[in-house]
C-alpha positions in Angstrom: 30.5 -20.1 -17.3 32.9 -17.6 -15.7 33.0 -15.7 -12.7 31.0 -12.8 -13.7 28.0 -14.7 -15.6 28.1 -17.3 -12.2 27.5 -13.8 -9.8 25.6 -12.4 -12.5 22.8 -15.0 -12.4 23.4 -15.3 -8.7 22.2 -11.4 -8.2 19.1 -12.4 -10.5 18.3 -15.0 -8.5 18.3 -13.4 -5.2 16.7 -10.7 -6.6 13.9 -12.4 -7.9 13.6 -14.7 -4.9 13.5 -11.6 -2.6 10.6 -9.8 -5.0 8.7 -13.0 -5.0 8.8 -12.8 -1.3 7.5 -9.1 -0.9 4.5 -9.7 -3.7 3.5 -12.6 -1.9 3.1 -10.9 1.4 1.1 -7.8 -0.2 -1.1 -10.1 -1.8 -1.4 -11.9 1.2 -2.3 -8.8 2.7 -4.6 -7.4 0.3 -7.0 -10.3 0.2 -7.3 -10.4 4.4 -8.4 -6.5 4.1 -10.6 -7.6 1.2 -12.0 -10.5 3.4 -12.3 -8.3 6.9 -14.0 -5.2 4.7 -16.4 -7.6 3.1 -17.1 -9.2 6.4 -17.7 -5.9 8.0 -19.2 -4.5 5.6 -21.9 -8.0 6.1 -22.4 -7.2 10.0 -24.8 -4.6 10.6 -23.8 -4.9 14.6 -20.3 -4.2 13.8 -21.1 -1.1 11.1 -23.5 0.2 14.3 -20.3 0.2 16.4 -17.8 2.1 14.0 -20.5 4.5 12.5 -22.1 5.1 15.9 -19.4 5.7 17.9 -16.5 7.8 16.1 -14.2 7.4 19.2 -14.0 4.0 18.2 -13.3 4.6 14.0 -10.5 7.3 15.2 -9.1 4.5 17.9 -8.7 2.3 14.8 -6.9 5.1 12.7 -4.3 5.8 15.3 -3.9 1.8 15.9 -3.5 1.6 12.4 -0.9 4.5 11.8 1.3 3.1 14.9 1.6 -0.2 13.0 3.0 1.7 10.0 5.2 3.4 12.5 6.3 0.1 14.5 6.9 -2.4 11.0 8.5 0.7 9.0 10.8 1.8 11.9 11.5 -1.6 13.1 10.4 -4.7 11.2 13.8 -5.2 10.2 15.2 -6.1 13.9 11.7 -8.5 14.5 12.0 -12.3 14.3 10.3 -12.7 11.2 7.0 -14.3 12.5 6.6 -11.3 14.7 6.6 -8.6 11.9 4.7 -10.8 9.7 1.5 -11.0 12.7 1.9 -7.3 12.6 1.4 -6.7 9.2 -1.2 -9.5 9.7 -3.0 -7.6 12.2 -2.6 -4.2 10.1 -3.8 -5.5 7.1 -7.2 -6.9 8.9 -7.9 -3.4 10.5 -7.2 -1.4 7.4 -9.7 -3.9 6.5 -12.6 -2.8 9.3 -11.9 1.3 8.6 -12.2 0.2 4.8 -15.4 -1.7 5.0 -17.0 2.2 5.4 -15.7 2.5 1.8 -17.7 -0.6 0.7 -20.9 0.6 2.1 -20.3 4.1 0.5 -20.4 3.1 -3.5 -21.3 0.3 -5.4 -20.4 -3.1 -5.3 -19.6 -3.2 -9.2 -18.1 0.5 -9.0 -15.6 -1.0 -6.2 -15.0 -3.9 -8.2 -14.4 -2.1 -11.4 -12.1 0.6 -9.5 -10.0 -2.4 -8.2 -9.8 -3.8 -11.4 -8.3 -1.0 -12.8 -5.8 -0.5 -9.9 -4.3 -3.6 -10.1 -3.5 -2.8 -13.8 -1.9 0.2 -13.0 -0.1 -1.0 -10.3 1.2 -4.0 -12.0 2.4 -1.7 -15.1 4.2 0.5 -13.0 5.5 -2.4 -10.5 7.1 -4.0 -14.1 8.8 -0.4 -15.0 10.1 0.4 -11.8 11.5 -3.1 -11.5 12.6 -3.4 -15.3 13.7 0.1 -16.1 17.5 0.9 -16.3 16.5 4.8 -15.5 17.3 6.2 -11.7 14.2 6.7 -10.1 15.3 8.5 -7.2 14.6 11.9 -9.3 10.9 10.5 -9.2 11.1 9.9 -5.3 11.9 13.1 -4.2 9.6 14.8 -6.3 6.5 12.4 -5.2 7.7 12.5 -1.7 7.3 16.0 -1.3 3.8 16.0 -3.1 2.9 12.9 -0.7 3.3 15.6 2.0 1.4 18.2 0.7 -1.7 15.8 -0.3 -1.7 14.7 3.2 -1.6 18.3 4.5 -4.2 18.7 1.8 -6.8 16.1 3.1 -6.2 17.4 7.0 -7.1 20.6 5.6 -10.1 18.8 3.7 -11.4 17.3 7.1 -12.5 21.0 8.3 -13.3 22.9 5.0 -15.5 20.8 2.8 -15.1 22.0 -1.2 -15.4 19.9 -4.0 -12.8 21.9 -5.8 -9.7 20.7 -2.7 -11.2 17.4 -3.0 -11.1 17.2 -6.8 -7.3 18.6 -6.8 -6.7 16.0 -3.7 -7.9 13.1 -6.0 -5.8 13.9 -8.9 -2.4 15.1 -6.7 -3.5 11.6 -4.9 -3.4 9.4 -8.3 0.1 11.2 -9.6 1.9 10.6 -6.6 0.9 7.3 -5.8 1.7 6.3 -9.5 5.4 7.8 -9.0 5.3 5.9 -5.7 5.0 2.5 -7.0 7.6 2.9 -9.5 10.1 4.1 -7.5 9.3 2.0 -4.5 9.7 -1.4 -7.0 12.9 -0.1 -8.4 14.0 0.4 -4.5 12.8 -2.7 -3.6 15.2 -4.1 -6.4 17.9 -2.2 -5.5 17.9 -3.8 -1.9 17.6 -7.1 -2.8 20.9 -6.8 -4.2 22.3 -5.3 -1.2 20.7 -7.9 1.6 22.8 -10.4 3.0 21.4 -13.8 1.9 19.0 -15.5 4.5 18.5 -11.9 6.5 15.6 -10.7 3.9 12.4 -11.8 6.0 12.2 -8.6 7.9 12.6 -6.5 4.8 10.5 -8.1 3.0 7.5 -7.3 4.7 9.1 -3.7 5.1 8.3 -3.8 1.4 4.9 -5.4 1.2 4.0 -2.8 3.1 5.5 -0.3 0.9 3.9 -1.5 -1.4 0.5 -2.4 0.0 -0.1 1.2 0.9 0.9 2.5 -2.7 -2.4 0.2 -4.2 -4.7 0.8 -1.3 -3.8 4.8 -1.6 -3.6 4.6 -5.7 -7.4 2.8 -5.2 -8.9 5.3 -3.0 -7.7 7.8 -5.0 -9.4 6.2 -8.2 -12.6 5.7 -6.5 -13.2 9.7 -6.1 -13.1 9.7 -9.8 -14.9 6.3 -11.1 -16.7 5.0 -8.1 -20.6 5.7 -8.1 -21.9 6.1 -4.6 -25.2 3.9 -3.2 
């Protein structure tokens, strides 16, 4: 084998040790906000404290965008142990301000919504990951329309129209579908460019990339195919 099949299979490998890394932790994270929202969702004391009390629900929110701040910002300078028990700890309170969603729609709506999310997302996971096309094109685009659905829902908060919401949903699904594809060709990209044994840090960075595009791409999906209680 010469030098440049040896490297060659080398990058592959590092690449798809570093991958195998960042799905592991999102799925890790998924199923802890799956167990917390369940178990929430099972505690009428603890719905009575976040429904009762919205002081408490917004406290939550605010904790929760801080953690995206702190493990985005600097996950990548944390032993890894620390950044892992924030993402941890983030995961299981998405989990608590999710459990409102469970109590919303149906149990077989929810399950049927996830279903369909996970196919989505592992489609477009494969392409990003696969495809020889530059996806950075994609990025900018989606970036800019992330910004405008998020402008979009503040606005939502105070004026209440089905018509906002209805463009919110479907502005929601397209850019968290370009999200996920270019995020997983990213992710690929950086593998490639991490030093070997320095990838723990960034590799939560991208379970959390990730993590958000599949909670946000299911939220999204339940506007349009989730039947409310």
């Amino acid at each position: 084998m010469d030098t440049w099949s040896t490297t060659s299979v080398q990058a592959a490998e590092r690449v798809s040790a570093f991958l195998w890394k960042v799905y592991g932790w999102m799925a890790l994270g998924l199923g802890l906000t799956a167990f917390v929202a369940f178990a929430v969702a099972g505690s009428p004391e603890i719905q009575r404290a976040l429904l009762g009390n919205q002081l408490v629900f917004f406290a939550l929110i605010i904790a929760e965008l801080g953690l995206v701040l702190v493990i985005s910002a600097r996950a990548t300078q944390m032993a890894p142990p620390v950044a892992t028990g924030l993402f941890a700890l983030y995961s299981a309170l998405n989990g608590v301000t999710l459990s409102v969603i469970l109590l919303a729609y149906t149990g077989e709506s929810v399950a049927t919504t996830f279903v369909v999310t996970a196919g989505m997302f592992g489609a477009l996971a494969l392409y990003g990951t696969t495809t020889k096309r530059s996806l950075a094109g994609v990025g900018q685009f989606v970036f800019m329309g992330l910004i405008g659905v998020i402008l979009a829902s503040i606005v939502g908060m105070f004026w209440h129209s089905d018509a906002l919401q209805f463009l919110i949903s479907v502005a929601g699904v397209i850019v968290f579908t370009g999200l996920t594809a270019y995020d997983a060709q990213r992710l690929r990209v950086m593998a490639l460019a991490l030093p070997a044994g320095q990838d723990g840090g960034y590799a939560i960075v991208g379970a959390l990339s990730l993590y958000l595009d599949f909670i946000n791409l299911f939220l999204m999906l339940l506007r349009f195919t989730g039947r409310r209680e």
